[in-house]
N, CA, C and O of each residue as an XYZ file, in Angstrom:
808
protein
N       0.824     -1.198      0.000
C       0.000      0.000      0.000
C       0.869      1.263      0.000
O       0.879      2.060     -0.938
N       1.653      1.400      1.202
C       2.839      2.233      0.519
C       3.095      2.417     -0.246
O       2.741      3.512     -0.683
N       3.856      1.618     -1.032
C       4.348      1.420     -2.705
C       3.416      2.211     -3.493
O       3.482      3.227     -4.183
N       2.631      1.477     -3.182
C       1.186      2.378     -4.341
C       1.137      3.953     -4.123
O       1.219      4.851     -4.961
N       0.989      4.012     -2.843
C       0.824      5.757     -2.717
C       2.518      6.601     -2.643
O       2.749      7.808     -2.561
N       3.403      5.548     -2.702
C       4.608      6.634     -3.428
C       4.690      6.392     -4.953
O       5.495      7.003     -5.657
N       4.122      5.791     -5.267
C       4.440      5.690     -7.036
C       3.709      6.986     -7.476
O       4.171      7.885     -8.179
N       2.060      6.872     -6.734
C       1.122      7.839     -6.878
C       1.521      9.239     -6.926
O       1.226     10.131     -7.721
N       2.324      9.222     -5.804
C       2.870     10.477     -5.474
C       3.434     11.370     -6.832
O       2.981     12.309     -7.485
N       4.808     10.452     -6.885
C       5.674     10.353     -7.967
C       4.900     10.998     -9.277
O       5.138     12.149     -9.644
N       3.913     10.107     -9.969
C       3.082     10.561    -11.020
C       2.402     12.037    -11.077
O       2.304     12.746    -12.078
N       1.929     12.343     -9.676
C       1.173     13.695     -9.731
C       2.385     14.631     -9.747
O       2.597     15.460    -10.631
N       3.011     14.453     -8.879
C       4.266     15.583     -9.186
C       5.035     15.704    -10.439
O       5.329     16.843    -10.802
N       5.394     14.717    -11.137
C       5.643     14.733    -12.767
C       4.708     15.400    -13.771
O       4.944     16.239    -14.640
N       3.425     14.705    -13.355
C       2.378     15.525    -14.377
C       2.306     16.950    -14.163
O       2.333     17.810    -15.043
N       2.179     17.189    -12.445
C       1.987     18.664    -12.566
C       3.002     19.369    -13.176
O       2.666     20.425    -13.712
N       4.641     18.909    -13.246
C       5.412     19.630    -12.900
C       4.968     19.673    -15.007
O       4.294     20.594    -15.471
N       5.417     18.736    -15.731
C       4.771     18.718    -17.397
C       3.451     19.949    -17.247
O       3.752     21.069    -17.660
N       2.325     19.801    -16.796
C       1.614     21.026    -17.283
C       2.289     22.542    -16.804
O       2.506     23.512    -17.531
N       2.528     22.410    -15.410
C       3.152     23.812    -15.680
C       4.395     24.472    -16.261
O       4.706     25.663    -16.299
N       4.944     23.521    -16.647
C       5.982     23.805    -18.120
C       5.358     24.307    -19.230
O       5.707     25.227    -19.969
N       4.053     23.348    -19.278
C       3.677     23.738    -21.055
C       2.721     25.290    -20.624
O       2.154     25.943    -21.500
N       2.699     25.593    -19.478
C       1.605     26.904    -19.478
C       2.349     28.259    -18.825
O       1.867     29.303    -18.384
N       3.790     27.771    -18.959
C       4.448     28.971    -18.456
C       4.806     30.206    -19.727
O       5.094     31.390    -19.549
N       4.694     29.584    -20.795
C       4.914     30.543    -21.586
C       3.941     31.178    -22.063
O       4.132     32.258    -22.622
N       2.506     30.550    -21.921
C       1.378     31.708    -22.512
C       1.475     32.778    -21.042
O       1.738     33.971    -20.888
N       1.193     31.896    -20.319
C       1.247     33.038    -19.142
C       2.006     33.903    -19.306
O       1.625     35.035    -19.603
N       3.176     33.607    -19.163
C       4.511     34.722    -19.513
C       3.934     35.521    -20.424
O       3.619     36.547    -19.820
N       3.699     35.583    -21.288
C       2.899     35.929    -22.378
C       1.965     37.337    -21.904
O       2.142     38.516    -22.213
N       0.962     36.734    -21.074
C       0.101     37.581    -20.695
C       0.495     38.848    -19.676
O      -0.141     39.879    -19.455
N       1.578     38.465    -19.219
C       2.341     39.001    -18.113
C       3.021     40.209    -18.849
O       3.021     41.363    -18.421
N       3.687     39.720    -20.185
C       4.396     40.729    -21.136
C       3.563     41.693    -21.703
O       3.889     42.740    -22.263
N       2.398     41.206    -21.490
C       1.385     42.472    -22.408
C       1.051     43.049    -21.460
O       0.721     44.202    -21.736
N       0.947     42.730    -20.127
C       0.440     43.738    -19.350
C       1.721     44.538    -19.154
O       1.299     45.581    -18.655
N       3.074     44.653    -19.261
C       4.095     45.000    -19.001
C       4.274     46.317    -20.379
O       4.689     47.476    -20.379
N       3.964     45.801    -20.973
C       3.759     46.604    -22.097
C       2.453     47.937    -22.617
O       2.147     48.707    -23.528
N       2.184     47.610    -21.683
C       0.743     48.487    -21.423
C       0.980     49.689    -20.272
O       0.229     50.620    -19.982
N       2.152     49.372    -19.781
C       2.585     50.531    -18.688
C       3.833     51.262    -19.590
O       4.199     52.411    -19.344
N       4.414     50.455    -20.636
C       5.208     51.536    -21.466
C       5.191     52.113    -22.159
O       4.627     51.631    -23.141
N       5.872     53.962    -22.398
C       5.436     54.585    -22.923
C       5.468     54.291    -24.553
O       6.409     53.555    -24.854
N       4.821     54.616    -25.433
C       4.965     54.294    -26.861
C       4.240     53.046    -27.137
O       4.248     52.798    -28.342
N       3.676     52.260    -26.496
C       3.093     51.508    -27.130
C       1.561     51.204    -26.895
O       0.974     51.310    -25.818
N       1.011     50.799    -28.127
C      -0.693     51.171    -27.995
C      -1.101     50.078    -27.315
O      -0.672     48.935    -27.468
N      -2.044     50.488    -26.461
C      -2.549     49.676    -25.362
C      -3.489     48.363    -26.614
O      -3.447     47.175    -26.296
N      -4.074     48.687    -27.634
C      -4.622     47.519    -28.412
C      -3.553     46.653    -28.674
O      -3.885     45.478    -28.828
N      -2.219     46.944    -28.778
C      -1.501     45.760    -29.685
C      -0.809     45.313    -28.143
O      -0.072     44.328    -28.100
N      -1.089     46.074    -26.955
C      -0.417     45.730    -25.584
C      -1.895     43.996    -25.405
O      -1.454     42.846    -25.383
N      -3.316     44.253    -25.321
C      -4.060     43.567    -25.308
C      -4.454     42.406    -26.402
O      -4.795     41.227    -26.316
N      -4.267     43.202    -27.320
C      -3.994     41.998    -28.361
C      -3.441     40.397    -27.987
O      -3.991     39.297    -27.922
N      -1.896     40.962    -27.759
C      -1.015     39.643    -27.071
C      -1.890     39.061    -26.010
O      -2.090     37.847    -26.025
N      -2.514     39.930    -24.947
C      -2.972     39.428    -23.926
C      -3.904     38.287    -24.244
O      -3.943     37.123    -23.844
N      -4.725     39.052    -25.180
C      -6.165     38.109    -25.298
C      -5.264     36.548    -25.768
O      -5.206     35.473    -25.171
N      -4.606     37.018    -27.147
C      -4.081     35.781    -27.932
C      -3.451     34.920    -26.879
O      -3.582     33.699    -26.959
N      -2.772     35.472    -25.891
C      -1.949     34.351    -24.366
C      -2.861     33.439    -24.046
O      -3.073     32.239    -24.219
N      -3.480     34.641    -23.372
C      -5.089     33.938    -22.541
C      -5.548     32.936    -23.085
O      -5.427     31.858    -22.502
N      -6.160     33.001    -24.270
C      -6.834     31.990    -24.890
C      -6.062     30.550    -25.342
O      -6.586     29.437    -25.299
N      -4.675     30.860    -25.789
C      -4.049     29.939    -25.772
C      -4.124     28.805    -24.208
O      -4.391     27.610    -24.084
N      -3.734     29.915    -23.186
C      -3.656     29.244    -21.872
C      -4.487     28.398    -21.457
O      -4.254     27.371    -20.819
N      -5.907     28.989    -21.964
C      -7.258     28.241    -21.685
C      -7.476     27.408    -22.277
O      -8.225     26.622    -21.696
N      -7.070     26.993    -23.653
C      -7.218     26.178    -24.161
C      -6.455     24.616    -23.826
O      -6.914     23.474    -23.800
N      -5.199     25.126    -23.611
C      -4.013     24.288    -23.340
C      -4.816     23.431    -21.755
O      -4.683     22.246    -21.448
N      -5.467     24.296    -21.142
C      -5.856     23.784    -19.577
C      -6.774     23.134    -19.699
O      -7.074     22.281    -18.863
N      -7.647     23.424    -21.059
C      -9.094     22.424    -21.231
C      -8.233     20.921    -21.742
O      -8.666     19.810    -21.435
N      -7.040     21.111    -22.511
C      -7.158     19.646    -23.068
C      -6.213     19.045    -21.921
O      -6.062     17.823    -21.910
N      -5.682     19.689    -21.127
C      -4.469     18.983    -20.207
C      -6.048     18.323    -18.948
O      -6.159     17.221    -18.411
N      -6.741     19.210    -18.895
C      -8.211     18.816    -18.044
C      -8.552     17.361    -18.124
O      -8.639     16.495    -17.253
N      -8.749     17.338    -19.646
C      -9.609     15.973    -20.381
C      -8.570     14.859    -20.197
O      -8.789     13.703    -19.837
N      -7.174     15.537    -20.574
C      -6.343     14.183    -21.049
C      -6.048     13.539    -19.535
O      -6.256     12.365    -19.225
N      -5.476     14.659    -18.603
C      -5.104     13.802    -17.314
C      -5.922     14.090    -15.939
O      -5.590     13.484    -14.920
N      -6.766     14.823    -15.925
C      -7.793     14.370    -15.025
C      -8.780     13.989    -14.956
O      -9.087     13.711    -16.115
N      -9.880     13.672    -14.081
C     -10.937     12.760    -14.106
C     -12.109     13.469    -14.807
O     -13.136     12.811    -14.969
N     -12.073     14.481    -15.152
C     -13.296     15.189    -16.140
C     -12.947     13.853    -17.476
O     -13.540     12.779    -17.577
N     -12.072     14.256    -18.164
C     -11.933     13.127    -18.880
C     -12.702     11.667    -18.965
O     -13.282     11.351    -20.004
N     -12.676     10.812    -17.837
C     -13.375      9.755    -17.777
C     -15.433      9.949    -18.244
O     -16.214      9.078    -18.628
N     -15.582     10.888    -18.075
C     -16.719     11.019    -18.317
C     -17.420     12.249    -19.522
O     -18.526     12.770    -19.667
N     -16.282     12.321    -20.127
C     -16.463     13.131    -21.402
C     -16.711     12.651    -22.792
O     -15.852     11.907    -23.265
N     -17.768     12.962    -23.536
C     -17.486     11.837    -24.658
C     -16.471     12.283    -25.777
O     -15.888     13.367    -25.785
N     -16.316     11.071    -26.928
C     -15.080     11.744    -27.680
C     -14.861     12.541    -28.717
O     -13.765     12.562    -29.275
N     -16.140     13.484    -29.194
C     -16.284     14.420    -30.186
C     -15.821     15.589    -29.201
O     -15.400     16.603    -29.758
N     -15.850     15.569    -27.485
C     -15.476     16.542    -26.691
C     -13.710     16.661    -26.975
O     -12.980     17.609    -27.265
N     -13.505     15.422    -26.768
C     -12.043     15.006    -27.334
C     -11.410     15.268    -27.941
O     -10.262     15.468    -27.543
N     -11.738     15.434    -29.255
C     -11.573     15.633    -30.819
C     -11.468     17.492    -30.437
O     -10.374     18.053    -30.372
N     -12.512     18.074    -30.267
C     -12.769     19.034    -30.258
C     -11.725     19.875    -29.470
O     -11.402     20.872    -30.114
N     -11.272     19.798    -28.593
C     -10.584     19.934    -27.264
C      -9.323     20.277    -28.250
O      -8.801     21.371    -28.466
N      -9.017     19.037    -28.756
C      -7.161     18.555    -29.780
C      -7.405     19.548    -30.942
O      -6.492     20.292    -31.300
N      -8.661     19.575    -31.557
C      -8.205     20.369    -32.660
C      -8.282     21.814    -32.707
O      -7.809     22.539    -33.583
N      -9.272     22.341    -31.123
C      -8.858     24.082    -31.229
C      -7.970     23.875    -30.490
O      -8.729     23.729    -29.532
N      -6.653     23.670    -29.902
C      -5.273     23.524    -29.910
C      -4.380     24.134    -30.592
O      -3.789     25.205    -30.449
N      -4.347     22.867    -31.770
C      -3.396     22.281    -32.970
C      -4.161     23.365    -33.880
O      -3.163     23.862    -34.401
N      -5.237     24.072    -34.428
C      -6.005     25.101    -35.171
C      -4.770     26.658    -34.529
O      -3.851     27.325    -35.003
N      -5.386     26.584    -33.488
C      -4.564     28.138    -32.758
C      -3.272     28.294    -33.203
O      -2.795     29.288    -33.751
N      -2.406     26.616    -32.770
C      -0.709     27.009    -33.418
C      -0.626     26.762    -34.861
O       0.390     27.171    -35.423
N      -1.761     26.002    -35.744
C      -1.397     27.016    -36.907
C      -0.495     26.119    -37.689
O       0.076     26.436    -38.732
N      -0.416     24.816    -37.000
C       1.501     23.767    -37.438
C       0.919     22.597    -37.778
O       1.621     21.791    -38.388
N      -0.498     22.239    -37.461
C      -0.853     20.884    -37.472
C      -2.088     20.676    -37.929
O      -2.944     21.382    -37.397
N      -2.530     19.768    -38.925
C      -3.931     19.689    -39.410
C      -4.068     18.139    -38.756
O      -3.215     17.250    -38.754
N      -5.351     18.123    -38.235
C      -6.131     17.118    -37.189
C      -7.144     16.332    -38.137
O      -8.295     16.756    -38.028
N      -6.982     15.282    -39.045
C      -8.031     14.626    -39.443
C      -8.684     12.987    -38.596
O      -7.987     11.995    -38.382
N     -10.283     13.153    -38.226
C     -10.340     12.688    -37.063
C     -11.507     11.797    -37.972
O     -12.401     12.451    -38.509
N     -11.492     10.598    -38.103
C     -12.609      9.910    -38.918
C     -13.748      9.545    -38.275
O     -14.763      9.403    -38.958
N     -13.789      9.368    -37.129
C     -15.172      8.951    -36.630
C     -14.896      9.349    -34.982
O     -13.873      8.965    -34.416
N     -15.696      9.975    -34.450
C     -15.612     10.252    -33.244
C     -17.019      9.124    -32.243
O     -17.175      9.060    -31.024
N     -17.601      8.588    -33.061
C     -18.530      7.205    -31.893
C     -17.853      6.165    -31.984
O     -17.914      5.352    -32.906
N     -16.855      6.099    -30.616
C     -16.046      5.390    -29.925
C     -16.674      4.901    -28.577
O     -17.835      5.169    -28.267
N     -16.027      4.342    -27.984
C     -16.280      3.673    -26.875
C     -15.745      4.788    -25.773
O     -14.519      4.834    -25.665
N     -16.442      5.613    -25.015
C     -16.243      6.296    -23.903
C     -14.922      6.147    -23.111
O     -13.949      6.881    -22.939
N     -15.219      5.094    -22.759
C     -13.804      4.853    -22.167
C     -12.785      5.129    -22.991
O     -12.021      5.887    -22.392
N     -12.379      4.880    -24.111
C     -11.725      4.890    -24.816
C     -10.906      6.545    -25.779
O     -10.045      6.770    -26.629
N     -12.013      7.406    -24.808
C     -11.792      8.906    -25.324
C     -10.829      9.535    -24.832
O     -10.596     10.543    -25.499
N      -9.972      9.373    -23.730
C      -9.220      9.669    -22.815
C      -8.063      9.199    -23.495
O      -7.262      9.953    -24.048
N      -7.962      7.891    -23.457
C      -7.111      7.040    -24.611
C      -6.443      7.727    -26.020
O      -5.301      7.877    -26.456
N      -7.825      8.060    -26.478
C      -7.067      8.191    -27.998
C      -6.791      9.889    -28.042
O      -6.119     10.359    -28.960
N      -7.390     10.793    -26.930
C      -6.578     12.108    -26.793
C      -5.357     12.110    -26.207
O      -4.698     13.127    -26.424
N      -4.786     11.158    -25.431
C      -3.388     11.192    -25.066
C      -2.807     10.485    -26.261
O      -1.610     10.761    -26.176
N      -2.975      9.707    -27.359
C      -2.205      9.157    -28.365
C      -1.952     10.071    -29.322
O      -0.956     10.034    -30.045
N      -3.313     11.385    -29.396
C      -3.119     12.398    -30.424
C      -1.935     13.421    -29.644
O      -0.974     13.871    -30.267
N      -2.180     13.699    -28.183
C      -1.428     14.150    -27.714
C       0.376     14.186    -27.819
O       1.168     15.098    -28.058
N       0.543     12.729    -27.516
C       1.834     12.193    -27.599
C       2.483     12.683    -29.405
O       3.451     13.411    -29.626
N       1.781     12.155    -30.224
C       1.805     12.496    -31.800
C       2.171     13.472    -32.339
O       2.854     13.711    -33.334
N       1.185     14.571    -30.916
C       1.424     15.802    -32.006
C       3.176     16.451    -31.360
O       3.878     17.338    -31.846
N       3.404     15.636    -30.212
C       4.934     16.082    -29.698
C       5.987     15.373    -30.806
O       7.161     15.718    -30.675
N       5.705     14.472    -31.822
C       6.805     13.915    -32.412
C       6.931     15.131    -33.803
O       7.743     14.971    -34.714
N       6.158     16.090    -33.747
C       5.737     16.560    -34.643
C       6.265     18.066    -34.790
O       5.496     19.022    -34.895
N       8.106     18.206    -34.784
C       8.356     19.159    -34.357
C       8.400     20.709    -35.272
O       8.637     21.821    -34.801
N       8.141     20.412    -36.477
C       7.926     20.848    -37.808
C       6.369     21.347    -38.183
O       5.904     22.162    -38.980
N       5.965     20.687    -37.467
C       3.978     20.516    -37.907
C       4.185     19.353    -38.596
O       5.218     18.691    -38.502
N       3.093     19.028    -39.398
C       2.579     18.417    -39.798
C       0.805     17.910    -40.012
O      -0.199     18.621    -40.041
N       0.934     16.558    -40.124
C      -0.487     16.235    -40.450
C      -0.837     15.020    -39.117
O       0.007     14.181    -38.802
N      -1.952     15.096    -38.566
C      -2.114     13.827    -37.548
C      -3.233     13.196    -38.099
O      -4.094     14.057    -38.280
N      -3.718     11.809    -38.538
C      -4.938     11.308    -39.042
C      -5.456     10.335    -38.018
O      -4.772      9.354    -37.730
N      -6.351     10.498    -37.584
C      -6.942      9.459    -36.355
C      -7.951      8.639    -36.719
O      -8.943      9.282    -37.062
N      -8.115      7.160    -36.792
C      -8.856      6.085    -37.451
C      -9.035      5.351    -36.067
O      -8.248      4.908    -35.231
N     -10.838      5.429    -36.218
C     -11.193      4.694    -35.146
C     -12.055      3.949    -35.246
O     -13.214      4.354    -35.167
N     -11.708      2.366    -35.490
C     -12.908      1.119    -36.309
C     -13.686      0.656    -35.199
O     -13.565      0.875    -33.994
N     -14.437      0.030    -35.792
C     -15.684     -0.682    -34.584
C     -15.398     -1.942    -34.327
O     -16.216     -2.860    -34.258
N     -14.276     -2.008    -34.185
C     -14.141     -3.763    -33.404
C     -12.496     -3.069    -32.369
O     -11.441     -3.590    -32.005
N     -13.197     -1.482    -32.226
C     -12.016     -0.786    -30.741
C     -10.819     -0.486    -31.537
O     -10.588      0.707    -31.341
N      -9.793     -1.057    -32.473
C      -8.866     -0.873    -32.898
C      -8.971      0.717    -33.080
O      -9.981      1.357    -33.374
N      -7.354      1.315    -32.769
C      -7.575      2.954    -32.634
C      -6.191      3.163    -33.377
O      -5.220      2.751    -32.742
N      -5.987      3.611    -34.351
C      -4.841      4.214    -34.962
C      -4.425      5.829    -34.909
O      -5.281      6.621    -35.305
N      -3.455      6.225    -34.552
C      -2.995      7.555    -34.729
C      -1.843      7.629    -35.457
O      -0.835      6.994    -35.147
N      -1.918      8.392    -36.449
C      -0.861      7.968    -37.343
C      -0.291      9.795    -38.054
O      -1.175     10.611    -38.316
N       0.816     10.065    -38.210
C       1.352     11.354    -38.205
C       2.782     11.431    -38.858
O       3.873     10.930    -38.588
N       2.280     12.323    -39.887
C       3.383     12.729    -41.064
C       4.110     14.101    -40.743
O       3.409     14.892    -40.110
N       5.201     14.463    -41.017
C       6.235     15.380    -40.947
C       7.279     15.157    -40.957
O       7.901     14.100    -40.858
N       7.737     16.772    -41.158
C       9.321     16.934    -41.224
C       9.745     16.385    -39.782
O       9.189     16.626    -38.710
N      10.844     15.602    -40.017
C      11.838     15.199    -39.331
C      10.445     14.583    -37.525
O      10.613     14.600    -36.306
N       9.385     14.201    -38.352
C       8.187     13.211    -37.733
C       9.484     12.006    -36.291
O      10.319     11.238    -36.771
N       9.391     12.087    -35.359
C       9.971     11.284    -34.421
C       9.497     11.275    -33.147
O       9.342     12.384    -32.637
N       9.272     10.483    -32.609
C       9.262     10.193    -31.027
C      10.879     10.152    -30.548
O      11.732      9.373    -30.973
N      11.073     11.335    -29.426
C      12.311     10.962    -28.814
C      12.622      9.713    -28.289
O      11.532      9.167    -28.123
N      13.500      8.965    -27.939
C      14.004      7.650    -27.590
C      13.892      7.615    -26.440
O      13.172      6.643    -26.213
N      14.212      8.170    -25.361
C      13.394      8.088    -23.938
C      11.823      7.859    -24.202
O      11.171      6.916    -23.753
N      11.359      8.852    -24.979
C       9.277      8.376    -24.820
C       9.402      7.266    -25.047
O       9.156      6.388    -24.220
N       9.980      6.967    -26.692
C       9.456      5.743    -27.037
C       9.697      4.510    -26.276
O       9.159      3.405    -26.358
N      10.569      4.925    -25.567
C      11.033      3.308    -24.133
C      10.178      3.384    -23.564
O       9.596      2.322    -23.781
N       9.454      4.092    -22.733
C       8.167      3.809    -21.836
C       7.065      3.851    -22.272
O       6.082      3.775    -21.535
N       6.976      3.997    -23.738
C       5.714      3.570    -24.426
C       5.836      2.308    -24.516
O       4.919      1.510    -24.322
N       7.217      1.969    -24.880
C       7.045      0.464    -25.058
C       7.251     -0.651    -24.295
O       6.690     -1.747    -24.262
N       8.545      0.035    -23.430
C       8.480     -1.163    -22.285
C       8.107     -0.963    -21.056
O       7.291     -0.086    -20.772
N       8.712     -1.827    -20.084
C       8.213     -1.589    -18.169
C       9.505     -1.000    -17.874
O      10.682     -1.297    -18.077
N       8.471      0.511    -16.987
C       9.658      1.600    -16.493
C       9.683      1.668    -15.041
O       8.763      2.430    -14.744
N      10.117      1.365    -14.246
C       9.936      2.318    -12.709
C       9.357      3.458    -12.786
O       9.891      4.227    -13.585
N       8.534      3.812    -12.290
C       8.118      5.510    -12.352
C       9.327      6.133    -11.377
O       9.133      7.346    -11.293
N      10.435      5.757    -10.657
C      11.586      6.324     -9.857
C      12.731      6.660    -10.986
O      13.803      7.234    -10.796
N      12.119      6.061    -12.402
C      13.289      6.631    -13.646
C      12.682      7.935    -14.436
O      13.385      8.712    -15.082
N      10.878      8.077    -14.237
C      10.821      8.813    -15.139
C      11.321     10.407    -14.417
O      11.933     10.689    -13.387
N      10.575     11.426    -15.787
C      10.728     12.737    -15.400
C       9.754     13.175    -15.823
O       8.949     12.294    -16.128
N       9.234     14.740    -16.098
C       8.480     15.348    -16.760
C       8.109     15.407    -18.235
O       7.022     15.617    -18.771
N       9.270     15.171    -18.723
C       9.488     14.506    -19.878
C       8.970     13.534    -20.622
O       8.711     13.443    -21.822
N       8.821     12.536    -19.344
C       8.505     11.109    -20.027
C       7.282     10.552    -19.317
O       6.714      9.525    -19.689
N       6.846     11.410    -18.098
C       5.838     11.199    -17.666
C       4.484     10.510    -18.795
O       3.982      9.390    -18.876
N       4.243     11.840    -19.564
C       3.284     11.302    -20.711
C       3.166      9.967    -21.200
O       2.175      9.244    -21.107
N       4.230      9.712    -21.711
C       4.210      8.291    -22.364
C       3.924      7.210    -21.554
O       3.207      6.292    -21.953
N       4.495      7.237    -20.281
C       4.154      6.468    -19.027
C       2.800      6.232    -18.897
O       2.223      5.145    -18.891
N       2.185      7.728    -18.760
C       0.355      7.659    -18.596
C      -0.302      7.194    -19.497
O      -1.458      6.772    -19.471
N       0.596      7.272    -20.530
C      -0.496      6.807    -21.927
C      -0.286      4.830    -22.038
O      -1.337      4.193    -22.108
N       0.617      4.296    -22.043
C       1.135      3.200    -22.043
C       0.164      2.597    -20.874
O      -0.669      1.828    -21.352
N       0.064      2.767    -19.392
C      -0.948      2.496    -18.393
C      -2.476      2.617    -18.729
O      -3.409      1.924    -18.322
N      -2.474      3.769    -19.649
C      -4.127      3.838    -20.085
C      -4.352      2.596    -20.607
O      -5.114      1.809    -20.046
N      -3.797      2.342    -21.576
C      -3.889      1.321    -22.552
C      -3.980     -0.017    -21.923
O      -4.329     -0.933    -22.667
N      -3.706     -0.314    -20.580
C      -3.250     -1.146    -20.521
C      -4.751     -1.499    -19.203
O      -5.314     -2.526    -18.825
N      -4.856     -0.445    -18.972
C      -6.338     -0.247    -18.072
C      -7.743     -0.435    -19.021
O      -8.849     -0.624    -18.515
N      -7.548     -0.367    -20.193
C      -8.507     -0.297    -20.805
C      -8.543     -1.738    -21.266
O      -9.523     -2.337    -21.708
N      -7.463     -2.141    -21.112
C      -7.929     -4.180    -21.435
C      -6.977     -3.999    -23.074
O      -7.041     -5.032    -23.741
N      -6.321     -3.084    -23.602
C      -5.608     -3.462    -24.842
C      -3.986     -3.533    -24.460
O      -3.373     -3.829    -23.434
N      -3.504     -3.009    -26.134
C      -1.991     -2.916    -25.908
C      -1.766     -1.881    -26.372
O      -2.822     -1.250    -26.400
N      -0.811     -1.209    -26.845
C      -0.293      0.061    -27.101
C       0.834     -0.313    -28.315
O       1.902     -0.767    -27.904
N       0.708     -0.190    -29.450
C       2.437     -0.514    -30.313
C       2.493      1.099    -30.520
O       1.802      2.099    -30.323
N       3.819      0.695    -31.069
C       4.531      2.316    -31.260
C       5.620      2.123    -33.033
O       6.758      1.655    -33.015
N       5.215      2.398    -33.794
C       6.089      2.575    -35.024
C       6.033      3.686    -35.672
O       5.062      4.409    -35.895
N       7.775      3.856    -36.146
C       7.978      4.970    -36.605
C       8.946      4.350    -37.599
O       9.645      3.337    -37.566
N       8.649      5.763    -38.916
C       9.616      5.114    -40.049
C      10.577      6.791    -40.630
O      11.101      7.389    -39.690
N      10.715      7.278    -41.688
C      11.491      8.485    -41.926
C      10.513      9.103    -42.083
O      10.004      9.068    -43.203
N       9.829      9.968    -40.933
C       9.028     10.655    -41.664
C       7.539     10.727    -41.037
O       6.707     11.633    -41.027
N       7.533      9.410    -40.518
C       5.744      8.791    -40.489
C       6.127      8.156    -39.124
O       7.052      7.366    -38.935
N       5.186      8.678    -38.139
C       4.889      7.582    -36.694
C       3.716      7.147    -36.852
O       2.794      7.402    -37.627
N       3.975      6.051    -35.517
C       2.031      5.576    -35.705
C       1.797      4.965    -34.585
O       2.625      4.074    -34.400
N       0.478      5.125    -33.168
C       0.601      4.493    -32.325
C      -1.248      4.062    -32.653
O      -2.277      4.528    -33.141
N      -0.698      2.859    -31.979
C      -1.825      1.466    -32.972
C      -2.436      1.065    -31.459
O      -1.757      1.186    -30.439
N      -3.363      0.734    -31.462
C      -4.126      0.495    -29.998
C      -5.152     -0.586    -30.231
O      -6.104     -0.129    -30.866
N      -5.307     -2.098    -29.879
C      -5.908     -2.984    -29.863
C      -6.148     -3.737    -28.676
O      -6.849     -4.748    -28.719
């Protein structure tokens, strides 16, 4: 029981420490426009401008970090999902989201937003993410780009058994996503070729 509630531990402090990495820079963001709004010469619209554009980024980033790793998620369905990933990936402008069928299996919505999630990190160029989701559960995420890769740390704890006392913030994700999969009664593969990844879920 111990064990369990230090692993636990371990995980929340990784995840948190991953979201507030990814939300320090809109913030910062918002912080700079208000900073800019007290100096002389510059117009308070293009001072708010930034602001709004931060903000909204921020909010957005907090709705899908919401769905993907906390328990709102479990009870969201997956066009919420879909929706969540693609005003994201729409805002930065780097990534087109093609999503073929969003009536999935509930459970399973949580799932395939952390696989789009993970995807769109191999994706350092932009690119394209295509998400195929058949009715006998099989879930494909599959993603084209420049210099398209999963770093070699993720891809180890996507694929194999990690201690959570090895991961970091870093690799947290892949950890959570690999456990989803594995809670949900499937498996998780992971392939990548020059160019093209793909994480396959059965």
């Amino acid at each position: 029981m111990e064990q369990d509630r230090a692993v636990e531990l371990i995980l929340i402090e990784l995840i948190s420490s991953r979201i507030c990495h990814d939300l320090v820079g809109p913030v910062g963001a918002v912080n700079a426009g208000a900073e800019l709004m007290g100096e002389a010469g510059v117009a308070d619209d293009e001072a708010l401008a930034l602001m709004r554009k931060s903000g909204l980024e921020a909010a957005r980033r907090l709705q899908l970090f919401r769905l993907a790793f906390g328990r709102a998620g479990n009870s969201v369905d997956s066009r919420s999902m879909r929706d969540a990933a693609a005003q994201s990936f729409d805002a930065e402008g780097k990534v087109a989201l093609k999503w073929n069928d969003v009536s999935i299996d509930p459970a399973h919505g949580r799932l395939v937003l952390n696989m789009v999630m993970l995807a769109r990190e191999a994706l350092p160029f932009g690119g394209e993410i295509n998400v195929v989701c058949e009715s006998n559960g099989r879930i494909s995420v599959n993603a084209s780009g420049k210099r398209a890769a999963f770093r070699p740390e993720i891809e180890n704890v996507m694929k194999n058994e990690v201690p959570p006392e090895a991961l970091d913030p870093r690799t947290v994700h892949g950890f959570f996503l690999r456990n989803l999969a594995h809670r949900t009664g499937g498996t998780l593969s992971v392939l990548q070729d020059d160019g093209n990844i793909a994480l396959i879920y059965v």
